[in-house]
Gaussian input, Z-matrix of N, CA and C with variables (Angstrom, degrees):
# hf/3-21g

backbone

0 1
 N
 C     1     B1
 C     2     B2     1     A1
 N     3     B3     2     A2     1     D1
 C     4     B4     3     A3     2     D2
 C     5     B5     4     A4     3     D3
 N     6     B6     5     A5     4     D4
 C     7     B7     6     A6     5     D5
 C     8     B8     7     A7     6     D6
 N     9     B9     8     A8     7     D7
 C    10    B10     9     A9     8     D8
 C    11    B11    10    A10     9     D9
 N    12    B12    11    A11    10    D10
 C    13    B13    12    A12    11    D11
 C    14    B14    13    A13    12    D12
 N    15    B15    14    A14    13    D13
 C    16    B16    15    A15    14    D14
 C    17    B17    16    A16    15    D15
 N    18    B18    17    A17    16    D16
 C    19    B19    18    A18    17    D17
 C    20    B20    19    A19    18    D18
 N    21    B21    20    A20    19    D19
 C    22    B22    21    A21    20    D20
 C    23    B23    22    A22    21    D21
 N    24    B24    23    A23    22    D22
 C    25    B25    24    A24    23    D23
 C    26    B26    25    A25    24    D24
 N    27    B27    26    A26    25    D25
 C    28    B28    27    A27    26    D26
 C    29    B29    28    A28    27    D27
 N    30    B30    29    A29    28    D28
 C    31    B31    30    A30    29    D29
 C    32    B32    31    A31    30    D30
 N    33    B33    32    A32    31    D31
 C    34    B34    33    A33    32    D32
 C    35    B35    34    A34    33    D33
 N    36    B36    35    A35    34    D34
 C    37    B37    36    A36    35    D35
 C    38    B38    37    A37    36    D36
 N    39    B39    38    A38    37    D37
 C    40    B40    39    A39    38    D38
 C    41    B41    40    A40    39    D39
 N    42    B42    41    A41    40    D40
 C    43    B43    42    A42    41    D41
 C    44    B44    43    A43    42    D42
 N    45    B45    44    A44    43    D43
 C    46    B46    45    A45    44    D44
 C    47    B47    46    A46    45    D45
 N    48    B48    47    A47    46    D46
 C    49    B49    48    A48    47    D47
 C    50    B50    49    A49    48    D48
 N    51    B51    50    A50    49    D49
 C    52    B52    51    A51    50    D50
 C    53    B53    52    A52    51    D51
 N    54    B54    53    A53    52    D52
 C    55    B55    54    A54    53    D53
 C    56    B56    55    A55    54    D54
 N    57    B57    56    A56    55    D55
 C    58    B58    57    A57    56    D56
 C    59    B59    58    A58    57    D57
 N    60    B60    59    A59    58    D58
 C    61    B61    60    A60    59    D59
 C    62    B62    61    A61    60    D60
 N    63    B63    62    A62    61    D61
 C    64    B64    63    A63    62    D62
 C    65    B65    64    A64    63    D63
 N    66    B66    65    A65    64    D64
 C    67    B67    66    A66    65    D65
 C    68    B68    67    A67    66    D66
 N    69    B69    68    A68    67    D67
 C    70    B70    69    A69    68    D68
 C    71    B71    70    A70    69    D69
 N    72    B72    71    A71    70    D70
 C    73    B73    72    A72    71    D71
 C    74    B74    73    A73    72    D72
 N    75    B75    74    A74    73    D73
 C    76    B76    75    A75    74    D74
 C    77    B77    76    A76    75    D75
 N    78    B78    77    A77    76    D76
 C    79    B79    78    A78    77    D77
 C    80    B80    79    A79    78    D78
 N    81    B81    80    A80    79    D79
 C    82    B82    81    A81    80    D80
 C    83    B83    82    A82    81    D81
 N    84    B84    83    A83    82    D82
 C    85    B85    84    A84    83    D83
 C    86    B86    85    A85    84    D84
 N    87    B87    86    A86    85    D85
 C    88    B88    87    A87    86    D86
 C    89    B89    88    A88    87    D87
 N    90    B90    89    A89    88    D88
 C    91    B91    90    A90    89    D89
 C    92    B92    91    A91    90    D90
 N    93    B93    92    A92    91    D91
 C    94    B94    93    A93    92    D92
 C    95    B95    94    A94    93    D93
 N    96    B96    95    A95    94    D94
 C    97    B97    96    A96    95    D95
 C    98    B98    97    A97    96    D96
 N    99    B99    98    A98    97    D97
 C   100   B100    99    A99    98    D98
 C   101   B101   100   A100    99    D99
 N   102   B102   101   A101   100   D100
 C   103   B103   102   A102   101   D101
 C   104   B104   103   A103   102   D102
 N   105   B105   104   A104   103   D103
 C   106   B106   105   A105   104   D104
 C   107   B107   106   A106   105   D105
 N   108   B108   107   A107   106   D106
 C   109   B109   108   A108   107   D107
 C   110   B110   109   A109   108   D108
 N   111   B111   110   A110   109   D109
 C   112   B112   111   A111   110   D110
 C   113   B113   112   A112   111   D111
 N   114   B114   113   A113   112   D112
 C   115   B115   114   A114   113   D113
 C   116   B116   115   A115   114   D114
 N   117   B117   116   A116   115   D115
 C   118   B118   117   A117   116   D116
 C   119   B119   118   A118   117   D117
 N   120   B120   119   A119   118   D118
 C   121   B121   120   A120   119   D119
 C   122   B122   121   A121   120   D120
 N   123   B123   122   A122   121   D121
 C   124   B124   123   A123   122   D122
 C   125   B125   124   A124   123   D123
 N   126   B126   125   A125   124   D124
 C   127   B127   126   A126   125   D125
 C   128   B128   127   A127   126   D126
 N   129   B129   128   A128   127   D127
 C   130   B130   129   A129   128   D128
 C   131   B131   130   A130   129   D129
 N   132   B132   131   A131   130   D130
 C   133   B133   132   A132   131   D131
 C   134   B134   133   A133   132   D132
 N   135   B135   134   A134   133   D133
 C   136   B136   135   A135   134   D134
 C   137   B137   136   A136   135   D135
 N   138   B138   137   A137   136   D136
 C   139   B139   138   A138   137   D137
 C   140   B140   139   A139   138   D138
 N   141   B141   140   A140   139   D139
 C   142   B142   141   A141   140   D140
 C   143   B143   142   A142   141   D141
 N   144   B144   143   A143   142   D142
 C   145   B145   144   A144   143   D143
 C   146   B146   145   A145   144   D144
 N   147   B147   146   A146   145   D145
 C   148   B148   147   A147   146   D146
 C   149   B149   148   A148   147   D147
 N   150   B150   149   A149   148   D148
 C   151   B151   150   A150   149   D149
 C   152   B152   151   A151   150   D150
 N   153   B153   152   A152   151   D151
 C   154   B154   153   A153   152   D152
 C   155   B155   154   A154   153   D153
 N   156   B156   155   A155   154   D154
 C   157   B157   156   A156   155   D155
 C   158   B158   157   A157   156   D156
 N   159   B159   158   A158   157   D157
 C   160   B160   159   A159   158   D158
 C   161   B161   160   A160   159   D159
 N   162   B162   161   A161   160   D160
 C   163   B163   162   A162   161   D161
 C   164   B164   163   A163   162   D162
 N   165   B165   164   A164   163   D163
 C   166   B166   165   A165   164   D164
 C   167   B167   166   A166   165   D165
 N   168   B168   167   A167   166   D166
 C   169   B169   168   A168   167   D167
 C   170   B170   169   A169   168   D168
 N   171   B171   170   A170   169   D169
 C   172   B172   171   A171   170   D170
 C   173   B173   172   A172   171   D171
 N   174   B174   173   A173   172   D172
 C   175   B175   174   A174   173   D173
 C   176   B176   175   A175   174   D174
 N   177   B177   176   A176   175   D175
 C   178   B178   177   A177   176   D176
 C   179   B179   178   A178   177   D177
 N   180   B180   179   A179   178   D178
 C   181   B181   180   A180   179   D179
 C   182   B182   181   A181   180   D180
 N   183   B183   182   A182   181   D181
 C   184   B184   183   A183   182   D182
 C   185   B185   184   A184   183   D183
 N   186   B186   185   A185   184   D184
 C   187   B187   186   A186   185   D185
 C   188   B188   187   A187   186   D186
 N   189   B189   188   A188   187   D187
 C   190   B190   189   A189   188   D188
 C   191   B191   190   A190   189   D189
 N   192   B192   191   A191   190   D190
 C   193   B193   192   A192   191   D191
 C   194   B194   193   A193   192   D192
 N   195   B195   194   A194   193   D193
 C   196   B196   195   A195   194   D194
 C   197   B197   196   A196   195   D195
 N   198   B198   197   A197   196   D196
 C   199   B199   198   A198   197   D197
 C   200   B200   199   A199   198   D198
 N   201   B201   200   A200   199   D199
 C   202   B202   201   A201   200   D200
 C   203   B203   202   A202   201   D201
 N   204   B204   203   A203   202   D202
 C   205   B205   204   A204   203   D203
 C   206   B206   205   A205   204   D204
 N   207   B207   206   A206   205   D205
 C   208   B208   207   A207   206   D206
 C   209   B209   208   A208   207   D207
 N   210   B210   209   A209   208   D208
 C   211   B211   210   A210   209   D209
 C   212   B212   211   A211   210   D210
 N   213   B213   212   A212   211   D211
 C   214   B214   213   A213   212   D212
 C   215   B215   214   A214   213   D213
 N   216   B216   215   A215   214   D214
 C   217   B217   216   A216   215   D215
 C   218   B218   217   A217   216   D216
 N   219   B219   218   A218   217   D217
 C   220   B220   219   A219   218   D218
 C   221   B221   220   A220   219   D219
 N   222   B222   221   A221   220   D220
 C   223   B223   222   A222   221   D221
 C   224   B224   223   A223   222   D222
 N   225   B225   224   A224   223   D223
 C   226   B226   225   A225   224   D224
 C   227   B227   226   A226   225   D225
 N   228   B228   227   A227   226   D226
 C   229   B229   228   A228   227   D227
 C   230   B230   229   A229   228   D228
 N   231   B231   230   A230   229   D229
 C   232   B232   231   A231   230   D230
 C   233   B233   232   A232   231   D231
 N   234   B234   233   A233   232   D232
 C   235   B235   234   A234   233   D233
 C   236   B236   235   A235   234   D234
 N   237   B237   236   A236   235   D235
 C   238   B238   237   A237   236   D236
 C   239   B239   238   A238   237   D237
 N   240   B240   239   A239   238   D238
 C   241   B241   240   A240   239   D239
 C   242   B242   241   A241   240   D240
 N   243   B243   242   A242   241   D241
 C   244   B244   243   A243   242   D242
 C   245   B245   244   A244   243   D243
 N   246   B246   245   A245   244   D244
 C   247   B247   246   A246   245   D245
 C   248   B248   247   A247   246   D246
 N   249   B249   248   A248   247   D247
 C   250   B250   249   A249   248   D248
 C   251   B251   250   A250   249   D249
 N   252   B252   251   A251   250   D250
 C   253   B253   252   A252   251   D251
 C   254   B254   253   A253   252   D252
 N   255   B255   254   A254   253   D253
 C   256   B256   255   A255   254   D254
 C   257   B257   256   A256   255   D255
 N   258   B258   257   A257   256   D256
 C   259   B259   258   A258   257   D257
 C   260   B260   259   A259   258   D258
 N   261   B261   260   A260   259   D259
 C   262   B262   261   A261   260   D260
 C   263   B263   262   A262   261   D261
 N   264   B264   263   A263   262   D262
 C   265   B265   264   A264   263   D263
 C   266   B266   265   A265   264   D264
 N   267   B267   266   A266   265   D265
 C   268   B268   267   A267   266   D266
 C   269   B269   268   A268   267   D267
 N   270   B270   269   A269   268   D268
 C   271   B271   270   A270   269   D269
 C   272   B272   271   A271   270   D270
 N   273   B273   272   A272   271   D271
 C   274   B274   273   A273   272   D272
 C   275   B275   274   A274   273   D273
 N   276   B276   275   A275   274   D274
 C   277   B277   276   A276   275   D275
 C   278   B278   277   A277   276   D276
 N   279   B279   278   A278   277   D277
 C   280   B280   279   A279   278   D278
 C   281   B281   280   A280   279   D279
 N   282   B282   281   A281   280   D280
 C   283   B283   282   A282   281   D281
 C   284   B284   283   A283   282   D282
 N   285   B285   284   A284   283   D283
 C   286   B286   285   A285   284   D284
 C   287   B287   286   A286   285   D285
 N   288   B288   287   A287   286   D286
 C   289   B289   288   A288   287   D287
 C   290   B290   289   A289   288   D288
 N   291   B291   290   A290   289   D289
 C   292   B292   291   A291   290   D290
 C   293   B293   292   A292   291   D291
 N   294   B294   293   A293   292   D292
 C   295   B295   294   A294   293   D293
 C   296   B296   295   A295   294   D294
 N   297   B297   296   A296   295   D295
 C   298   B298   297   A297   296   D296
 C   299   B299   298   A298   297   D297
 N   300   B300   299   A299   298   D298
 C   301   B301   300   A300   299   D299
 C   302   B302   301   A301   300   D300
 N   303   B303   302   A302   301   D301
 C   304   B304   303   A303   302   D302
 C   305   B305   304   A304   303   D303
 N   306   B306   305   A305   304   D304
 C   307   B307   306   A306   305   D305
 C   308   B308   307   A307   306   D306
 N   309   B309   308   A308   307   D307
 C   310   B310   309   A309   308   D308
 C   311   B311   310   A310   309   D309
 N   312   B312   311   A311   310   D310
 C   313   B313   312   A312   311   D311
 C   314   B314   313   A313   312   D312
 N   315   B315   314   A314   313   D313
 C   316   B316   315   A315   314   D314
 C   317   B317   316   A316   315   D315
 N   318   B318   317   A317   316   D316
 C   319   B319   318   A318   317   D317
 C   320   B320   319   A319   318   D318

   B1=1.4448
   B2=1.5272
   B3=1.1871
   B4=1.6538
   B5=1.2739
   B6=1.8654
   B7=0.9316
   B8=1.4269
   B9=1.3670
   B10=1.4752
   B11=1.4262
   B12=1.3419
   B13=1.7036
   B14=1.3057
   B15=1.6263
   B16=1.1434
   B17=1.0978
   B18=0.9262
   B19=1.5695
   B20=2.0533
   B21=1.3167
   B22=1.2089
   B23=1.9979
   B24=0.8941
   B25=2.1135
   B26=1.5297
   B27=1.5229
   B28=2.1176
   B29=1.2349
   B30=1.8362
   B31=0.9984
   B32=1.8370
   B33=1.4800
   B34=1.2768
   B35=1.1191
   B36=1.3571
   B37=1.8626
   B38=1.4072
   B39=1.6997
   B40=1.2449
   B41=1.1189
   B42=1.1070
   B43=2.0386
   B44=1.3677
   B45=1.3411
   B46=1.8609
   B47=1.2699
   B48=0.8741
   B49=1.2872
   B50=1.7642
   B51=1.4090
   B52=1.5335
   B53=1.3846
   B54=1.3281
   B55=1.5441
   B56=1.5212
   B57=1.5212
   B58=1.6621
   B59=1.4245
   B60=1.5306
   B61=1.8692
   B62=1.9647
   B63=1.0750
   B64=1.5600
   B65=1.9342
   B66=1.5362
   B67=1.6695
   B68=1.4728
   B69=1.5192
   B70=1.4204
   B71=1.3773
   B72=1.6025
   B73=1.5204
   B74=1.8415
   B75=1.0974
   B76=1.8032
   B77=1.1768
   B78=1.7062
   B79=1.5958
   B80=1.8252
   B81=0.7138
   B82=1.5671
   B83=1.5495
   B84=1.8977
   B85=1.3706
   B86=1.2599
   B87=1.3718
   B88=1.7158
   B89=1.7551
   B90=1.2933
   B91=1.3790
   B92=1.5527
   B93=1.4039
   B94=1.7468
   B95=1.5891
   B96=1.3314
   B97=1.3719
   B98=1.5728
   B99=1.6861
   B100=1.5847
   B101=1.7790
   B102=1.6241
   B103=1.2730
   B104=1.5622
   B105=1.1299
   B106=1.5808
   B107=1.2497
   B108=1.5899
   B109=2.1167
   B110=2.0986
   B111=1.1492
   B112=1.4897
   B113=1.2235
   B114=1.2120
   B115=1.1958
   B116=1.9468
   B117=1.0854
   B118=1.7491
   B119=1.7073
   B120=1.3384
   B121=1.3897
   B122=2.1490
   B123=1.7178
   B124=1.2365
   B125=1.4010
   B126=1.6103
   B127=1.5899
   B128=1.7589
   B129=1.3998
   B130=1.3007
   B131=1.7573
   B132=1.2917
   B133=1.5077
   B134=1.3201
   B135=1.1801
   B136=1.6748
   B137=1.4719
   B138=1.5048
   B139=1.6217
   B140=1.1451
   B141=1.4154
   B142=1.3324
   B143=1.9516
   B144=1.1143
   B145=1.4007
   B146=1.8360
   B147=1.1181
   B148=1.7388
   B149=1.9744
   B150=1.0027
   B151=1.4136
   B152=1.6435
   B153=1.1065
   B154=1.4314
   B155=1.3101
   B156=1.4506
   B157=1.7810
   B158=1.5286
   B159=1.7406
   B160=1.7889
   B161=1.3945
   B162=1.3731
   B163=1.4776
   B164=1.3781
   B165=1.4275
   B166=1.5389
   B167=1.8521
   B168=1.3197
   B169=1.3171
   B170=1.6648
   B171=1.1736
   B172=1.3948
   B173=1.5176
   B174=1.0025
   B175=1.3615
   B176=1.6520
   B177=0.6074
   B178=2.0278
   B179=1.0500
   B180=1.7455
   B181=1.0309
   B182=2.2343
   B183=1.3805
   B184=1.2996
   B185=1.9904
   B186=1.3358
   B187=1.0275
   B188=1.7975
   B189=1.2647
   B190=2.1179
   B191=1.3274
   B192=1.2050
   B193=1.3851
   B194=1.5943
   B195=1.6401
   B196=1.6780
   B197=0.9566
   B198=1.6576
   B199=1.5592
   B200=1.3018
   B201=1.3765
   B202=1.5699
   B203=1.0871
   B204=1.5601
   B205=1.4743
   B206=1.7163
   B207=1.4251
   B208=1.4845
   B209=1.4636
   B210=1.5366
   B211=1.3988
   B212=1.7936
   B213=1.4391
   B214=1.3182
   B215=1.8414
   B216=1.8783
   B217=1.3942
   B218=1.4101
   B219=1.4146
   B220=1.2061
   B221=1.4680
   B222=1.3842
   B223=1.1668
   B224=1.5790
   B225=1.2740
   B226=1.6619
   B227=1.6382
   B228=1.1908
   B229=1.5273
   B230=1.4675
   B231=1.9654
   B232=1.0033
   B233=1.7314
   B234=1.0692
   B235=1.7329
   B236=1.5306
   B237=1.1269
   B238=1.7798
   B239=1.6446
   B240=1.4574
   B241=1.5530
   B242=1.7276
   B243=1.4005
   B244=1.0889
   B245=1.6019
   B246=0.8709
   B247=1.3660
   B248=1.3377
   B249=1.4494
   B250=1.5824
   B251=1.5252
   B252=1.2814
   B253=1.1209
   B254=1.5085
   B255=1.1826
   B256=1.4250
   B257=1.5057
   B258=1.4989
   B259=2.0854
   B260=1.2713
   B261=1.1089
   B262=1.5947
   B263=2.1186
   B264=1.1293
   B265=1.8818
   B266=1.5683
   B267=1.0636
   B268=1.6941
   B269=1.3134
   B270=1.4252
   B271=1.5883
   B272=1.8025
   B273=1.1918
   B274=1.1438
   B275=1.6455
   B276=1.7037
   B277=1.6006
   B278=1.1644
   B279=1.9134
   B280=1.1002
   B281=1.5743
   B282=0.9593
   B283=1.7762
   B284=1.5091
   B285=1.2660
   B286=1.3411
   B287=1.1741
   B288=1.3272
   B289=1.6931
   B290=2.0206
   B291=1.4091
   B292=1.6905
   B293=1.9191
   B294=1.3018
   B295=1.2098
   B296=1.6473
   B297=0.9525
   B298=1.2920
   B299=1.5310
   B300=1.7688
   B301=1.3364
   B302=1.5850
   B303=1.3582
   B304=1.5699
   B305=1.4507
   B306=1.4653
   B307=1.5745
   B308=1.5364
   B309=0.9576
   B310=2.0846
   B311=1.2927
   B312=1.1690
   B313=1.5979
   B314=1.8640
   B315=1.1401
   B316=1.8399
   B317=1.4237
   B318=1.7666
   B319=0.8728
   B320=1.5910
   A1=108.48
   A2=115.17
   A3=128.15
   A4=110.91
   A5=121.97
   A6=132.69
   A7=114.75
   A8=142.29
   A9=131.57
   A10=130.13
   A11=94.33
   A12=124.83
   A13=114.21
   A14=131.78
   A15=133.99
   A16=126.52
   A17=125.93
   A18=122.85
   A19=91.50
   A20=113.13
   A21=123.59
   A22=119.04
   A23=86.77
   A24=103.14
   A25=84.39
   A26=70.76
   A27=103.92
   A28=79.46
   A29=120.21
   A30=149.30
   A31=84.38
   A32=108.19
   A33=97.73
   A34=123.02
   A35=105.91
   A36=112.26
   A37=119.65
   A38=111.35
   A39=109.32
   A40=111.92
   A41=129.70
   A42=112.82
   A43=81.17
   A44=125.26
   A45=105.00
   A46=104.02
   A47=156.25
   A48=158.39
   A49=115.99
   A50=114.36
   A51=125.71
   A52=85.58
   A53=131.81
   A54=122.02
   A55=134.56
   A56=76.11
   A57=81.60
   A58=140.52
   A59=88.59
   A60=89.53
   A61=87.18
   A62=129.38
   A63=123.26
   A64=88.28
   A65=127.52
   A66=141.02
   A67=77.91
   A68=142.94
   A69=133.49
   A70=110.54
   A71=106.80
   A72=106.59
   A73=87.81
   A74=115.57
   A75=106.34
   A76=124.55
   A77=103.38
   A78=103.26
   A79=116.98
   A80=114.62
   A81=103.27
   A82=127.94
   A83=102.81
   A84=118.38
   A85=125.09
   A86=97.18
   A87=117.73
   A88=108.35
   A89=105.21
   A90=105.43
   A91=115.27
   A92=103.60
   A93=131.31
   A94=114.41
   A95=94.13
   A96=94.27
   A97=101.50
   A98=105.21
   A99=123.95
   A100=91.56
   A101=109.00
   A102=133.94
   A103=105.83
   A104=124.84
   A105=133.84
   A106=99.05
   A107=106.99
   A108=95.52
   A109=99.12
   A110=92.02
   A111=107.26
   A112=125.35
   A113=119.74
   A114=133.98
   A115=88.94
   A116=135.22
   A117=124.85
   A118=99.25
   A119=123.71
   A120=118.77
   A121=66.26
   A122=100.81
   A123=116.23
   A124=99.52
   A125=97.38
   A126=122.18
   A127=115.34
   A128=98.41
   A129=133.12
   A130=120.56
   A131=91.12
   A132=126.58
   A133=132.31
   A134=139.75
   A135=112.95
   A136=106.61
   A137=99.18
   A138=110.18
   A139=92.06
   A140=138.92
   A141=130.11
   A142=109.73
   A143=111.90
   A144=119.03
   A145=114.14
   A146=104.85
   A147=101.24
   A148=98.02
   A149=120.86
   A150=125.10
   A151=114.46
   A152=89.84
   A153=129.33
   A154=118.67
   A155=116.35
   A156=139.92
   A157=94.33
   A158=101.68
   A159=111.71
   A160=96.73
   A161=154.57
   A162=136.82
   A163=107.78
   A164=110.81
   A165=97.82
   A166=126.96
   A167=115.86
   A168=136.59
   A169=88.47
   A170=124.71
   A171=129.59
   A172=120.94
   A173=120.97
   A174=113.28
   A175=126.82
   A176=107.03
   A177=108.08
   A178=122.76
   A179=84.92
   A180=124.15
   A181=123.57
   A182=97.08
   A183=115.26
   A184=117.86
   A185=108.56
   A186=97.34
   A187=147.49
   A188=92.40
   A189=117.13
   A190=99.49
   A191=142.13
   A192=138.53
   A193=115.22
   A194=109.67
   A195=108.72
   A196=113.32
   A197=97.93
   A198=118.96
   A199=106.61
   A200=134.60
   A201=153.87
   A202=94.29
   A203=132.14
   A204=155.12
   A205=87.49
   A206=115.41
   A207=116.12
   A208=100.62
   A209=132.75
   A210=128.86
   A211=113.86
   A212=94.12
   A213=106.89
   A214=116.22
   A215=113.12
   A216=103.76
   A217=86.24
   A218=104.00
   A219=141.37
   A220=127.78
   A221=158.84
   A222=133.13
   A223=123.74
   A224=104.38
   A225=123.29
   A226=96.50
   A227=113.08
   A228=125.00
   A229=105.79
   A230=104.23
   A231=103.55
   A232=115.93
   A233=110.38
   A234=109.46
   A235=113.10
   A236=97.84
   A237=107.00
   A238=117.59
   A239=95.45
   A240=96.10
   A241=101.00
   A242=126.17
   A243=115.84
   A244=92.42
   A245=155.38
   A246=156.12
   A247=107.43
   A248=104.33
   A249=117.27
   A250=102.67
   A251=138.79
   A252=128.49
   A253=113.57
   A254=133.60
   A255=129.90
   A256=116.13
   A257=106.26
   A258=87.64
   A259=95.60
   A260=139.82
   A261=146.86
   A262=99.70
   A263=98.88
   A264=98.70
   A265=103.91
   A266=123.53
   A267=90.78
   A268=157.44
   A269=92.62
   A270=130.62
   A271=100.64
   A272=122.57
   A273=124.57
   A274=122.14
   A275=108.38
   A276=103.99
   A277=109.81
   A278=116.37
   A279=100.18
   A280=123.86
   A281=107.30
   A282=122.96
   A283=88.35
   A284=148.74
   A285=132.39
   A286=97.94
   A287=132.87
   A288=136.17
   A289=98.61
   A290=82.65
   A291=99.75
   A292=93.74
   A293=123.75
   A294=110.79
   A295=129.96
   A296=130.88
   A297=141.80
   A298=115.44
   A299=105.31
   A300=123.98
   A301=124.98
   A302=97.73
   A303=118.51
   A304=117.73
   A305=94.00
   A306=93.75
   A307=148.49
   A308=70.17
   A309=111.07
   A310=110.99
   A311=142.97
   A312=158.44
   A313=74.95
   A314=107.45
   A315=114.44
   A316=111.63
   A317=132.29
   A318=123.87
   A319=125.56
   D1=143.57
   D2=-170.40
   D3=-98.55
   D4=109.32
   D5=-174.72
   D6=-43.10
   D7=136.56
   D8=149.34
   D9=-86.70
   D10=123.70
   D11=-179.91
   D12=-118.19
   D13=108.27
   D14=144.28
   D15=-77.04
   D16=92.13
   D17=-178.43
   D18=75.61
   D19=-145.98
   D20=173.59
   D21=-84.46
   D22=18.91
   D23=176.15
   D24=-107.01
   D25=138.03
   D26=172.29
   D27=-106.55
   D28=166.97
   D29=-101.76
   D30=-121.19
   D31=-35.69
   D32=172.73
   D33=-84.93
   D34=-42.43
   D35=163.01
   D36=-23.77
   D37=-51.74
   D38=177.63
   D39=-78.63
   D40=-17.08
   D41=-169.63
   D42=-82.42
   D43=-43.83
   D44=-170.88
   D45=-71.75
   D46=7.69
   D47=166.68
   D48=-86.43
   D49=-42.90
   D50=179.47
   D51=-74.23
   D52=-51.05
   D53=-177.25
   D54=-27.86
   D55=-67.86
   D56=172.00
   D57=-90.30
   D58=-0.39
   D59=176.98
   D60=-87.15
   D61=-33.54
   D62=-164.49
   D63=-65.17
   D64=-41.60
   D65=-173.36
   D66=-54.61
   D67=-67.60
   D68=-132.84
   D69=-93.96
   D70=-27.66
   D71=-162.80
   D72=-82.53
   D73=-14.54
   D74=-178.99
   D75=-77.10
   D76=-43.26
   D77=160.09
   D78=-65.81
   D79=-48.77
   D80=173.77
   D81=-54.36
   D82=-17.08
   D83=158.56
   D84=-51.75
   D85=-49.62
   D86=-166.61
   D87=-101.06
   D88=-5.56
   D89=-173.20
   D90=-49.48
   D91=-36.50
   D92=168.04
   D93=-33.67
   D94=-36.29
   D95=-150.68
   D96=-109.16
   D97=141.90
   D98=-128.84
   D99=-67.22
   D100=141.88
   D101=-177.44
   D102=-97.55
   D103=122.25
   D104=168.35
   D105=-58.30
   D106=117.81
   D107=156.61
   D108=-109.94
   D109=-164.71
   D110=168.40
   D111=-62.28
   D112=-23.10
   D113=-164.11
   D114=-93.30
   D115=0.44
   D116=178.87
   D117=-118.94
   D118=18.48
   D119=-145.73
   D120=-105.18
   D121=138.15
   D122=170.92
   D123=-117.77
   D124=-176.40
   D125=156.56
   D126=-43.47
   D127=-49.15
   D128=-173.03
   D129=-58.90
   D130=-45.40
   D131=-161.36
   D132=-108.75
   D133=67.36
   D134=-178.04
   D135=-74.56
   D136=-171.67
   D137=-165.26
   D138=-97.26
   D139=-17.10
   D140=172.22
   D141=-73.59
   D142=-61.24
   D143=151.78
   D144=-21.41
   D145=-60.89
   D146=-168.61
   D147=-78.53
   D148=-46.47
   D149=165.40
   D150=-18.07
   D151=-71.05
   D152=-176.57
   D153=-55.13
   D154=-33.50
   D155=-170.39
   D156=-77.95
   D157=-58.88
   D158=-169.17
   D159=-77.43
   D160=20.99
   D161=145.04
   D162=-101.94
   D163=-32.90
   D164=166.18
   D165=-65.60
   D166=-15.26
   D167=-147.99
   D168=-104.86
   D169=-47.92
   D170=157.55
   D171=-58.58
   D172=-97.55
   D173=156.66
   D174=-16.12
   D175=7.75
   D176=-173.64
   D177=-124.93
   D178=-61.36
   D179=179.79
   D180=-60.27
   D181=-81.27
   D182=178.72
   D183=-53.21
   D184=-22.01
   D185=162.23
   D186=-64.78
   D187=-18.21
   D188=162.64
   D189=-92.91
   D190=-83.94
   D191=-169.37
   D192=-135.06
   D193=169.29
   D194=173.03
   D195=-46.45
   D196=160.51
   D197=178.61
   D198=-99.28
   D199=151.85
   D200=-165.90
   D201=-119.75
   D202=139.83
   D203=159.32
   D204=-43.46
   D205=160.19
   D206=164.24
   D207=-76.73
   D208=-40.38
   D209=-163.49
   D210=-57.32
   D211=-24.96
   D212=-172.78
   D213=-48.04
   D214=-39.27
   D215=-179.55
   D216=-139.92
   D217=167.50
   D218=-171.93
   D219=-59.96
   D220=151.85
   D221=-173.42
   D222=-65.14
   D223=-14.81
   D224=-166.99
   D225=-88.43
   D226=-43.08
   D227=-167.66
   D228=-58.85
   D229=-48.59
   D230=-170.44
   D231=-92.54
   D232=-5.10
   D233=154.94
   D234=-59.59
   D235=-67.83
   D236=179.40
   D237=-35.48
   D238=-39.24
   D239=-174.74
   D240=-76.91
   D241=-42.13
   D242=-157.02
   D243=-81.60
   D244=-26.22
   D245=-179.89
   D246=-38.47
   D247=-58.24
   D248=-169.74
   D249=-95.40
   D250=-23.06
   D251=159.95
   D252=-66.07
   D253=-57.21
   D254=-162.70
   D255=-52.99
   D256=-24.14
   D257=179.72
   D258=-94.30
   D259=-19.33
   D260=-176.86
   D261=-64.43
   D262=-56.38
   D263=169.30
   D264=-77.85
   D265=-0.58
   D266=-159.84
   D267=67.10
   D268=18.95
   D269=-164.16
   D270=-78.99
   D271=126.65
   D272=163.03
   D273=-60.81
   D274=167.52
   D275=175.92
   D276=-57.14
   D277=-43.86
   D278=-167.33
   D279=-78.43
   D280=-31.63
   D281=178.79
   D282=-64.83
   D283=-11.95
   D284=178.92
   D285=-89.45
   D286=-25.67
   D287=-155.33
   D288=-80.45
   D289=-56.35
   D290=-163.80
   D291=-64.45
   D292=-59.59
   D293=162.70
   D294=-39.59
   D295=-54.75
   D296=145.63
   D297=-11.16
   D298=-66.62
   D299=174.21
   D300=-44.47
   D301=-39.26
   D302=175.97
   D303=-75.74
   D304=-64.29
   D305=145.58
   D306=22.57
   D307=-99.05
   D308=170.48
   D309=-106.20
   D310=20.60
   D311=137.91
   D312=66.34
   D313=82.30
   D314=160.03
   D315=44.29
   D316=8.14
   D317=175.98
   D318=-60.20

């Protein structure tokens, strides 16, 4: 069997290498897409909670289709959507909640 060499990368070198540029080019995908600060943290909401909403909301989310700014729909809009999205991903209650949370920025 014929060793693999790209250039001077062994065979694992390169898969760790495709790894992490595919790890970097995703966050810079999503980098766009709106960041919880302190300043959105409610009654409702901590910042760990909303953190937490937008990696699940990515991750869950973005793998079937784009992601939408939260400002984009309404709080009602975005219940409705997650209702019928969440058994379709496989999203738990709670991962629906904290997504939700993000959502609707703790409203």
């Amino acid at each position: 069997m014929k060793k693999c060499n790209i250039g001077s990368l062994s065979k694992s070198k390169y898969i760790l290498t495709v790894y992490f540029v595919i790890i970097a080019s995703t966050n810079f995908i999503y980098a766009g897409i709106y960041k919880p600060t302190s300043l959105d943290v409610t009654p409702k909401a901590t910042l760990e909670e909303l953190q937490k909403g937008r990696e699940l909301y990515i991750n869950n989310c973005a793998s079937c289709h784009s992601l939408h700014q939260p400002e984009k729909y309404d709080t009602i809009q975005w219940k409705k959507s997650m209702e019928k999205m969440a058994p379709k991903a496989k999203i738990s209650k709670e991962d629906k909640e904290l997504i939700l949370k993000y959502l609707i920025k703790g409203q």
